[in-house]
C-alpha positions, 0 to 999 in steps of 0.5 A: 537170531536164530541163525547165529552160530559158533566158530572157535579157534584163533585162525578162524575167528581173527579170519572173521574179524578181519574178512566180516567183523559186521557179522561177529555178534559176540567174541567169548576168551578163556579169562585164564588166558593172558598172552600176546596171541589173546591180547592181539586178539583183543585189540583186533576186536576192539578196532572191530567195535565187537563186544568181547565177553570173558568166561571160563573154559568150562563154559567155552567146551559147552560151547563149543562141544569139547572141541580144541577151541583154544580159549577162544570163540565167536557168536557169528552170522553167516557171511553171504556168499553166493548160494547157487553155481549160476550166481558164481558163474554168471559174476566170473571175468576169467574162466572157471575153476571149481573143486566138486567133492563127492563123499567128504563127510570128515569135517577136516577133510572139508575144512583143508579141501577149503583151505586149498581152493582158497590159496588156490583161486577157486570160484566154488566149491561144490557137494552133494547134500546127502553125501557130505559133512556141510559147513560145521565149527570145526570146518570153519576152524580147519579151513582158517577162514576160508569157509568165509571167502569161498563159496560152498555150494551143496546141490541136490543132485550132483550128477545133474550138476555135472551135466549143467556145467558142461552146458556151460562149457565147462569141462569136467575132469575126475580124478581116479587111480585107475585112470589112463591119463597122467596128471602131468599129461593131463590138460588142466587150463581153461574152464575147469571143474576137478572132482575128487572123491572120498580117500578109499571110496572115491567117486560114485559110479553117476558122478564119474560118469558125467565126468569128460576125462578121468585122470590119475595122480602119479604115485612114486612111494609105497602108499596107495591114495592121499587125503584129499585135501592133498590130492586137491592141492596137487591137481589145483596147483597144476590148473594154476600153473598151466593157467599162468602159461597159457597167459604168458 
């Protein structure tokens, strides 16, 4: 099949395993390796009923272009997620919440934001097409699973995005260091997109320009900006926990 791809690494091919063993094709382990983490390993694809195939390390780094496999790799189909923001939406019982990145092109930076959406209950996450890394082995492999469990969704044109969520009621906040708004005063519950850019670039000009409110994170060290895999997790976390009061 010619959309068959590779994923490597413990995390995320045991996540697969796990989440979507019908999509694993094949499982590929360094014969050298002979410890408990590769047995358990065996023993979860074999109750998966997935062939396992023992090679050589040099044939995983072809496989896997050199990458920190770990002696381990996975032939898999794609798991079907929803492919459009409308399908997301239109399936939600509790308001929204989504993570749109404008600028990640570093894989691990995408592969953590994945991560933190996943912990974080998000519904979508949602990037540009031409500004963006997309979903790679390595993504898969930061992202310990999470690329499998929430949606990523690329769009043609994000500030059009934008606006079409607010349509939808959806309220559309960025973050910038230069802002006025504080997190800890910002308003973060009910249906909520937070947009973060690159680190150092940040948002583009159109795409803050759609945005309803423009918030900062508090800054009490020497260093001037955070990855932003971390600048997601505090602005998720914070949505999550004015969530949770507003529910109580």
């Amino acid at each position: 099949m010619t959309d068959l791809r590779i994923i490597h690494g413990f995390h995320a091919v045991t996540s697969r395993l796990r989440s979507a063993p019908d999509a694993v094709r094949e499982l590929y382990i360094d014969a050298a390796r002979n410890d408990r983490r590769s047995a358990d390993l065996l023993k979860l694809a074999a109750s998966r009923n997935v062939r396992v195939i023992t090679v050589d390390v040099q044939r995983l780094n072809g496989m896997t272009g050199h990458a920190r496999h770990q002696g381990v790799a996975a032939s898999v189909a794609p798991v079907k997620l929803a492919a459009h923001i409308d399908d997301v939406l239109d399936a939600l019982t509790e308001p929204a919440l989504l993570l749109i990145l404008d600028g990640v092109t570093d894989p691990h930076n995408l592969g953590a934001c994945l991560r933190v959406a996943d912990a974080m209950g998000v519904h979508a996450v949602i990037a540009p097409k031409d500004r963006a890394v997309g979903l790679n082995a390595t993504v898969s492999k930061v992202a310990s699973g999470a690329a499998e469990s929430v949606p990523y969704i690329p769009v043609t044109n994000l500030a059009r995005t934008l606006r079409d969520l607010k349509a939808r009621d959806i309220w559309i906040t960025g973050t910038d260091e230069n802002a006025l708004v504080d997190l800890n005063a910002a308003r973060l519950d009910g249906a909520r997109a937070l947009v973060l850019g690159a680190e150092g670039e940040g948002m583009r000009r159109l795409t803050r320009e759609n945005c309803d409110e423009l918030i900062r994170i508090p800054m009490h060290g020497s260093v001037e900006s955070l990855n932003v895999s971390v600048s997601a997790g505090i602005c998720l976390f914070e949505a999550r926990r004015q969530r949770g009061l507003a529910a109580g």
